[in-house]
Structure formats: structure tokens, C-alpha cells
C-alpha positions as CSV (number, residue, x, y, z in Angstrom):
1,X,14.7,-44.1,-20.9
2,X,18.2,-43.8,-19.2
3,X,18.7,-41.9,-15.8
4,X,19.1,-38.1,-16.0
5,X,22.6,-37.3,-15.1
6,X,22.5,-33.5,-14.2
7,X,23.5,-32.3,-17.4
8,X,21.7,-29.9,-18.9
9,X,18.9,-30.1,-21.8
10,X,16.8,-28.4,-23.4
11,X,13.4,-29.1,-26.1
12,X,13.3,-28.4,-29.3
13,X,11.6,-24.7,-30.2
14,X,12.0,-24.0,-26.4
15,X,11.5,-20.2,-25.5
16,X,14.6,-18.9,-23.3
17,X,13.1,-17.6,-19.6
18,X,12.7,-13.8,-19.7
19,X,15.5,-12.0,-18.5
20,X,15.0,-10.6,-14.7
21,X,16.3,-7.2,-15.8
22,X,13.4,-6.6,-18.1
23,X,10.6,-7.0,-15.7
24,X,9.3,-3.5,-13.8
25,X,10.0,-3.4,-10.5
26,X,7.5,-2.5,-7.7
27,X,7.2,1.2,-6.6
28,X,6.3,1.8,-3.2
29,X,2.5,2.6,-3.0
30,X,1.6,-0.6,-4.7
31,X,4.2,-2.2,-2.6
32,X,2.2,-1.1,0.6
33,X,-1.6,-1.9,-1.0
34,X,0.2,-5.3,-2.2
35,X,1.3,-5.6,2.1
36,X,-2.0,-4.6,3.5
37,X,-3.8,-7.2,0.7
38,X,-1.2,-10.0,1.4
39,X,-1.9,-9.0,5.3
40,X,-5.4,-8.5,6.0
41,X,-7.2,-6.8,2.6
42,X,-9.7,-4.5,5.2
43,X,-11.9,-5.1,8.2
44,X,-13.9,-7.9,6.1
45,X,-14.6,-11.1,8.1
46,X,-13.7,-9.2,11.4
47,X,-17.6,-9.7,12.2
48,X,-16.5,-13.3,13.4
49,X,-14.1,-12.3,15.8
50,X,-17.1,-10.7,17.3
51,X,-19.2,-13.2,17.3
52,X,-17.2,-15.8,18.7
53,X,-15.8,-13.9,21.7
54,X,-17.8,-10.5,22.1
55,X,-16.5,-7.2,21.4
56,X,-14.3,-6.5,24.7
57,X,-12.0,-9.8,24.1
58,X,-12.3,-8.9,20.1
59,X,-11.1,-5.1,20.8
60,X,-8.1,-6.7,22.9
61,X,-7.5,-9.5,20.6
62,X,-6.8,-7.3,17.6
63,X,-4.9,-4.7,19.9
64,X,-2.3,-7.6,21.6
65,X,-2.3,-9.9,18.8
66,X,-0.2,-7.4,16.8
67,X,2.6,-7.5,19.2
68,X,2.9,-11.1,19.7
69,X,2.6,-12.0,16.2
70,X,2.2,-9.6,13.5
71,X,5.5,-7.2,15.1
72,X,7.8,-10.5,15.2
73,X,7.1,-11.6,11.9
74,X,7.5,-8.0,10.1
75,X,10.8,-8.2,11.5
76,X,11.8,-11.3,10.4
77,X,10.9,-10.7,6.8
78,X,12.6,-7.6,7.1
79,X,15.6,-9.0,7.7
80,X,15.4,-12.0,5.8
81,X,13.9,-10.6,3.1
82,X,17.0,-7.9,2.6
83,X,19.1,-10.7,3.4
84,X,17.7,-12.9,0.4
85,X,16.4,-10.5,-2.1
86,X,14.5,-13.0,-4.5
87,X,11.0,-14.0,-5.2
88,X,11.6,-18.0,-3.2
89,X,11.2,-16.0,-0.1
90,X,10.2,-18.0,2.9
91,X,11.3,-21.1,0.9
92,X,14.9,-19.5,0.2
93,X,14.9,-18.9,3.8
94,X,14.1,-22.7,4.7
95,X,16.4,-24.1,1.9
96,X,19.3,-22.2,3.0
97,X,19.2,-23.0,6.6
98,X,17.5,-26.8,6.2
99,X,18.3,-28.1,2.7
100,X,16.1,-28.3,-0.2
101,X,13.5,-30.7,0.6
102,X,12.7,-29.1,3.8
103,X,12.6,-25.4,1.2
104,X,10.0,-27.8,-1.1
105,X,7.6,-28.4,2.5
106,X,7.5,-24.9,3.1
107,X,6.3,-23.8,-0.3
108,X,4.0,-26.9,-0.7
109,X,2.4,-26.1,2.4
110,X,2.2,-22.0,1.9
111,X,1.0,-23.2,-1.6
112,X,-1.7,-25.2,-0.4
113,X,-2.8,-22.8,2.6
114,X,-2.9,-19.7,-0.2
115,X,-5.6,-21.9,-2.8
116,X,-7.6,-22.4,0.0
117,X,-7.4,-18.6,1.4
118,X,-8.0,-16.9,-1.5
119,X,-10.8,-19.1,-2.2
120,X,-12.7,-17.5,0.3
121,X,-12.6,-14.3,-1.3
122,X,-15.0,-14.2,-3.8
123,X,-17.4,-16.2,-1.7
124,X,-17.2,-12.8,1.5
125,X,-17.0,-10.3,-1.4
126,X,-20.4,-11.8,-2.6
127,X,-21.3,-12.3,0.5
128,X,-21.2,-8.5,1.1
129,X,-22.6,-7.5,-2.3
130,X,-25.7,-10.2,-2.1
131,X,-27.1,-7.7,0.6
132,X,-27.7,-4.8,-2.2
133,X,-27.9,-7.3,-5.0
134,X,-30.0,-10.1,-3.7
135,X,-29.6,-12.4,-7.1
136,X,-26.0,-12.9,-5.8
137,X,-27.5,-14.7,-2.4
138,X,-27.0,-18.2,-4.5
139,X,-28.0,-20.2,-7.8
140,X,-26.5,-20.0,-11.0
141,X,-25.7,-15.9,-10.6
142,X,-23.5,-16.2,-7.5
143,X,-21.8,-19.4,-8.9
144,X,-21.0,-17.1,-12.3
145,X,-20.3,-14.7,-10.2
146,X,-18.0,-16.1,-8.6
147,X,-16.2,-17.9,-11.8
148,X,-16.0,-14.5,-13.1
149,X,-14.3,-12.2,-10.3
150,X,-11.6,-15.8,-9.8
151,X,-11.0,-15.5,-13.8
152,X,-10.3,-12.0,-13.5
153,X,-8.1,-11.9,-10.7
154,X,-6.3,-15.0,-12.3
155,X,-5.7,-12.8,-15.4
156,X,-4.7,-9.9,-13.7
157,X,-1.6,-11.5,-11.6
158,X,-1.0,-13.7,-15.0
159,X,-0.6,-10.0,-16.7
160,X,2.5,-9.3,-13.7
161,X,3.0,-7.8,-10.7
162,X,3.1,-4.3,-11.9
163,X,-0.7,-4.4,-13.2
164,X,-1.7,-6.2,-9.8
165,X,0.3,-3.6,-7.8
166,X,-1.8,-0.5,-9.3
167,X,-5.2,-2.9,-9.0
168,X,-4.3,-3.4,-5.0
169,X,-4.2,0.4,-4.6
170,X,-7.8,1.2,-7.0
171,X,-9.6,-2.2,-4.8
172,X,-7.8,-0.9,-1.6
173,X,-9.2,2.3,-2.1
174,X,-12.9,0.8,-3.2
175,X,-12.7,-1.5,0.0
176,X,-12.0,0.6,2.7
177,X,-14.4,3.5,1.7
178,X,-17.8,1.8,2.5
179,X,-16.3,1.1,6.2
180,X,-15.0,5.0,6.5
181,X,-18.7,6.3,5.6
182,X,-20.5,3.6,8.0
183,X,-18.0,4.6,10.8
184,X,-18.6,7.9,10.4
185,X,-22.7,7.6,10.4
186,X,-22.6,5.3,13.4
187,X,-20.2,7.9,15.4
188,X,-23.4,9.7,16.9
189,X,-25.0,6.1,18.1
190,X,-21.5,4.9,19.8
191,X,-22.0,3.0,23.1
192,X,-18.5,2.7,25.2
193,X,-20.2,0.4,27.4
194,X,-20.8,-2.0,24.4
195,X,-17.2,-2.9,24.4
196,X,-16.8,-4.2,27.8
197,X,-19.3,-7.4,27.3
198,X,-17.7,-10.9,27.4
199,X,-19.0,-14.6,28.4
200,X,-16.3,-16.3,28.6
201,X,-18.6,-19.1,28.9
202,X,-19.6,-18.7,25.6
203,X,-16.6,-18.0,23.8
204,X,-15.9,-19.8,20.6
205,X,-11.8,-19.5,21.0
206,X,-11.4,-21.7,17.7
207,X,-13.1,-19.6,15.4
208,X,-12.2,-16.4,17.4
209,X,-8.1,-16.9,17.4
210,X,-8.6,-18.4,13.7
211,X,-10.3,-15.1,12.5
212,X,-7.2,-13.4,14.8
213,X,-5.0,-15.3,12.4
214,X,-6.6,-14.6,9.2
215,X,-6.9,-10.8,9.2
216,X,-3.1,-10.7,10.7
217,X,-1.5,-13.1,9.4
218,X,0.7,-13.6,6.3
219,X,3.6,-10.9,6.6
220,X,5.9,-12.9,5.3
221,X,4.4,-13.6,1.6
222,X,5.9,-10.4,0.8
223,X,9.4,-12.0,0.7
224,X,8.0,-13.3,-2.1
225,X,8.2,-10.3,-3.8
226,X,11.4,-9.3,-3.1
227,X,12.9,-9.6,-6.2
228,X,10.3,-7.2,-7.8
229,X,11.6,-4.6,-5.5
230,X,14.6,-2.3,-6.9
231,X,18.0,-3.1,-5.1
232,X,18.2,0.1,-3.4
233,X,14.7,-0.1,-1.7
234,X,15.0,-0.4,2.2
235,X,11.8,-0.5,2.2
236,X,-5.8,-21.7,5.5
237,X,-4.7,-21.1,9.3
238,X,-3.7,-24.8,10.5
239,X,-1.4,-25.7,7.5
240,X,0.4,-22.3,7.5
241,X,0.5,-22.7,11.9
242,X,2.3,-26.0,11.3
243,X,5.5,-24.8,8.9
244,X,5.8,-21.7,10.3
245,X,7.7,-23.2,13.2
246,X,10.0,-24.8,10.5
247,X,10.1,-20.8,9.1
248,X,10.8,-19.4,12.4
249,X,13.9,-22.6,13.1
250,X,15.1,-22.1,9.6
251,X,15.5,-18.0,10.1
252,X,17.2,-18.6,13.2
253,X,19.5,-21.4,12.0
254,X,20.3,-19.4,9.1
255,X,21.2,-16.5,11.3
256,X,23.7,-18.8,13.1
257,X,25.0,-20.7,9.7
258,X,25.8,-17.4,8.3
259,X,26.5,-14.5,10.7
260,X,28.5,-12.9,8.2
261,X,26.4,-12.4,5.4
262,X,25.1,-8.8,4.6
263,X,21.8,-8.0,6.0
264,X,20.9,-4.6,5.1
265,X,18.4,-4.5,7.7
266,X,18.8,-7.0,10.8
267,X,16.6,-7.7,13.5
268,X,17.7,-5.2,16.4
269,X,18.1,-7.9,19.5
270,X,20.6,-10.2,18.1
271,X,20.1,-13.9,17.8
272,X,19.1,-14.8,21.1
273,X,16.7,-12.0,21.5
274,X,15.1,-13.1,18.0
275,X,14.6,-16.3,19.6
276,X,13.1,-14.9,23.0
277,X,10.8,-13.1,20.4
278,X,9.4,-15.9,19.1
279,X,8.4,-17.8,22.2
280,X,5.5,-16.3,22.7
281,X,4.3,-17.1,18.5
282,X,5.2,-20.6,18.9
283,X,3.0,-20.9,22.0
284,X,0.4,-19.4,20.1
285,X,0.8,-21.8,17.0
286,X,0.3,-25.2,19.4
287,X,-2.7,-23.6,21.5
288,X,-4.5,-23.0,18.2
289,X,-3.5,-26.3,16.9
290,X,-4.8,-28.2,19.9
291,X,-8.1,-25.9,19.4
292,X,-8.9,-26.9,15.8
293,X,-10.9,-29.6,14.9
294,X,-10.5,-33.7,14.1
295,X,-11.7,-32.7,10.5
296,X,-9.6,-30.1,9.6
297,X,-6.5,-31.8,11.7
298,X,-6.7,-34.9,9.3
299,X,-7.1,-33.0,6.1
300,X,-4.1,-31.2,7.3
301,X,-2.1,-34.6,8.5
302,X,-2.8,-35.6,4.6
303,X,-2.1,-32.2,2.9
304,X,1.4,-32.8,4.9
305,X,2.1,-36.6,4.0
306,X,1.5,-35.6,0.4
307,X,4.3,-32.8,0.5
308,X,6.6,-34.9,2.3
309,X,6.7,-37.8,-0.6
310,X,5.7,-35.5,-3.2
311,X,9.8,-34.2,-3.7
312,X,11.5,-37.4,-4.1
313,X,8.8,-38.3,-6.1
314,X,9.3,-35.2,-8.8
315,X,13.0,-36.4,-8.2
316,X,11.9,-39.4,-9.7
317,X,10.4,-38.3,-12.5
318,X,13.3,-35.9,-13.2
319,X,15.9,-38.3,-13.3
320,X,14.0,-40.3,-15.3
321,X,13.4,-37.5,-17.9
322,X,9.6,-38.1,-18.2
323,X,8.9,-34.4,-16.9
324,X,11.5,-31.2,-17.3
325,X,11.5,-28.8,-14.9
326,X,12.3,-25.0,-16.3
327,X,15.2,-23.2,-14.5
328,X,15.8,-19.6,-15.0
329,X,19.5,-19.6,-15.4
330,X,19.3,-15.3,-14.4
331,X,18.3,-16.8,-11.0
332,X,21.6,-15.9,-8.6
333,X,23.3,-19.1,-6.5
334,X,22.5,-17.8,-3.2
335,X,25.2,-20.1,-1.4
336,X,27.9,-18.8,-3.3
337,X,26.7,-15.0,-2.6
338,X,26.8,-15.6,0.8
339,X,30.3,-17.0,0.7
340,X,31.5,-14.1,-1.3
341,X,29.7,-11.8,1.5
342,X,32.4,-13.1,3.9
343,X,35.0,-15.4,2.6
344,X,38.3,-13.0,0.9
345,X,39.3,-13.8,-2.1
């Protein structure tokens, strides 16, 4: 077969993409259920911060952790995410400040980090439910068990975003109701003094800032939603560690690139503070990086080398027409918005 030239083709009995306009757009309590899912999804796992570090550092971890991370990153997708308003997200972010391929690394690796995340869920939800079912504690019920809540979730986001939206708020609900009755029946047996014990000694700081991460993590996977949002509307750990200083470059290189283009929300320290800001993130990224371990840091090293040839490889494959990649032509050219933002014609 002869090279592809750019032009475009298209199959024989192809469908046409679905028009943007015609999908529902997000209202805003499933928006914030959708947030507090994509963010943390409850006090589940929390346990483990416990464990590892006691409950004085895991009071304090979950009370300072906040402002250095979870506060900085709201803000960036805040302003980012009103800045690009479409579903690429991070990866629109990184593309317009650092080029495609870079744009391809960050959604490989945010990819990759999300299939192993939300693996986990089904395994802690059983894990919870095993202790009033006891069938569920393994064997061939917890494995269908667990085939059966990852098809149904699977169908559910392949249904749309509306659907999901409305389940986030009912599972929301269902979640955090179990932990508002047990708070409220341990109330009478609360010990103050139980808060104050640590050995640092014995601390655990891997799994401890991991679990940290985890349950705070992840505020700016609701870019990726931005398109779902009406116009008007204001409104695992080591791979995602390791691009999220390309995320935090790319937001402030774009920031410089174009300082003209309308940002309906913008980041209220200018570009030098919103660098300041993000000191004190990128510290924490290489401390737990230098914490994990050799296992997980060479499955990472390889989930990385795999992203970085797998572009020019699809490239490849393009060009030479063996594989056609869909392109929804409703999809704005985001360069030339943000020339017409600023540039008089």
C-alpha cells in the first residue's frame, strides 16, 4: 500500500460521528457526585492511612495534604478547564503548550494509571461486602462477583455521561450512609487522646502518602468532562506522579504561550505565583517517587518506554493506511480559537 498523504478518507457504509450538539449536557449535582467519585468516591481505603502512620499523622495528613495538593490542582483545572472547554482535557492542555506527542504521553499514562485504579474497586467494595456476605471472601462468587459489578459499570458509562452522572449521585448517596450511621453510634465511645499516637519509628510513609494520594488525588480528570458541561456553566499513584510534572510545565507554558486567550476563570496569583504554588506539589511528587518500590518503579519505567514509541508507531501505521483513526470533524481547532481570542481581524 502507498503512504497516506493527509487527505482525507473515509470506508465504505461508515456511520458519520454523532454531532456534539445532540448529546445532554451535565447538570450540576451529577457534576459534583461525578467530582467527589473522580476525587476520592468516600472514606473507603482510608483505613490504610491509619495503619501505616497512626491516627495523629493520618488526621494531619488528610488536613495539610489538601492545601499542598488538592487546592493547587482545583485551581489549575479551573482555569484550564474554562480555558479549553473540551473533553481532551489534561491532554489538550499538554498538546497546546508541548506539541502532540508530548498530549499522546499524558493521556497514555492517565490511561494506564485509570485501568489500574479502578481495578481496585470492585476488589474494596467486596472487600467491604464479604464481611456481611462471607461467600464473597473468595472462590468462584467473588470472582463473578466481581465480573459482574466491572460489566455493569462498563455498560453504564458505555450508555453516556448523563446515565453515569445520576448513578454517581444514587452510589454516592448509598456509600456515604453506612459511614454517617457508624459515626454517629461510635460518638458516645470517642477517645481524643486516641488521635495523638504516632511511632514514627514505625511509620510506613510509602503506603501512608500513597493512600494520601489516592483518596485526594485526581482533580484534574474532570477536564475531561468539560465539554459535557453547558457553555455558560462557571462552575495508579507512580505513573500519574510522573506526568503530572509535564501537566503542571505544560499549564504554565501555556499560560506564557498564550496570555491573551480568554480564561473565564484564571488562577488569582498570576503566572509566577501559579508557579510558586506548585513548588511545594512537585516536591511532593519526587519524595514519593524516591519512596516507592524497585517493582513498581520498573513496571512504571516500561509502562513509560511503551508510550514514548507507541505514537510514532500508530504514525506508522496511519501513514501506511493499515489502521484509520476516526476524527470527529465537530471537534473545534483549538489553535485557531486561541488566535481569534487575541489576534484582530
Amino acid at each position: 500500500m502507498g503512504d497516506y498523504n493527509g487527505a482525507n478518507y473515509v470506508d465504505i457504509n461508515e456511520v458519520p460521528s454523532p454531532r456534539l450538539h445532540d448529546f445532554k449536557k451535565v447538570s450540576v449535582l451529577p457534576l459534583v457526585f461525578l467530582i467527589f467519585y473522580e476525587v476520592s468516591g468516600g472514606p473507603f481505603g482510608v483505613e490504610d492511612s491509619v495503619q501505616a502512620a497512626g491516627p495523629l499523622l493520618a488526621l494531619l495528613g488528610f488536613l495539610v495534604f489538601p492545601i499542598i495538593w488538592s487546592i493547587p490542582e482545583a485551581l489549575i483545572t479551573a482555569e484550564m478547564g474554562t480555558m479549553f472547554p473540551e473533553n481532551g482535557g489534561y491532554v489538550v492542555w499538554v498538546s497546546s503548550a508541548l506539541g502532540p506527542y508530548w498530549g499522546f504521553q499524558q493521556g497514555w499514562m492517565k490511561w494506564l494509571s485509570g485501568v489500574i485504579d479502578n481495578a481496585l474497586y470492585p476488589v474494596l467494595f467486596l472487600d467491604y461486602l464479604k464481611s456481611g456476605i462471607p461467600a464473597l471472601g473468595g472462590g468462584i462468587p467473588r470472582a463473578a462477583a466481581a465480573l459482574v459489578l466491572t460489566f455493569v459499570l462498563t455498560y453504564m458509562n458505555y450508555r453516556g455521561l448523563t446515565i453515569v452522572g445520576w448513578a454517581a449521585v444514587l452510589l454516592g448517596i448509598f456509600s456515604i450512609l453506612p459511614f454517617v450511621v457508624m459515626g454517629l453510634v461510635a460518638m458516645p465511645k470517642l477517645d481524643p487522646s486516641r488521635w495523638f499516637m504516632v511511632n514514627l519509628r514505625d511509620v510506613d510513609w510509602n503506603l501512608y502518602l500513597n493512600t494520601l494520594f489516592w483518596n485526594l488525588n485526581y482533580w484534574d480528570s474532570i477536564s475531561t468532562l468539560a465539554g459535557e458541561l453547558p457553555r455558560d456553566c462557571s462552575s495508579r499513584e507512580f505513573l500519574v506522579l510522573f506526568w503530572n510534572d509535564i501537566g503542571v510545565y505544560s499549564v504554565c507554558t501555556a499560560k506564557d504561550k498564550y496570555p491573551d486567550a480568554p480564561r473565564p476563570y484564571k488562577i488569582p496569583v498570576g503566572t509566577i505565583g501559579a508557579i510558586l504554588m506548585c513548588i511545594p506539589p512537585t516536591i511532593l511528587i519526587f519524595v514519593v517517587l524516591a519512596l516507592s518500590t524497585f517493582k513498581v518503579m520498573v513496571v512504571s519505567l516500561i509502562a513509560v518506554a511503551i508510550g514514548l514509541v507507541l505514537r510514532p508507531c500508530l504514525k506508522f501505521v496511519e501513514r501506511k493506511r493499515w489502521m484509520k483513526f476516526s476524527e470527529s470533524a465537530d471537534l473545534p481547532d483549538l489553535h485557531m480559537l486561541i488566535r481569534r481570542a487575541f489576534i484582530p481581524w
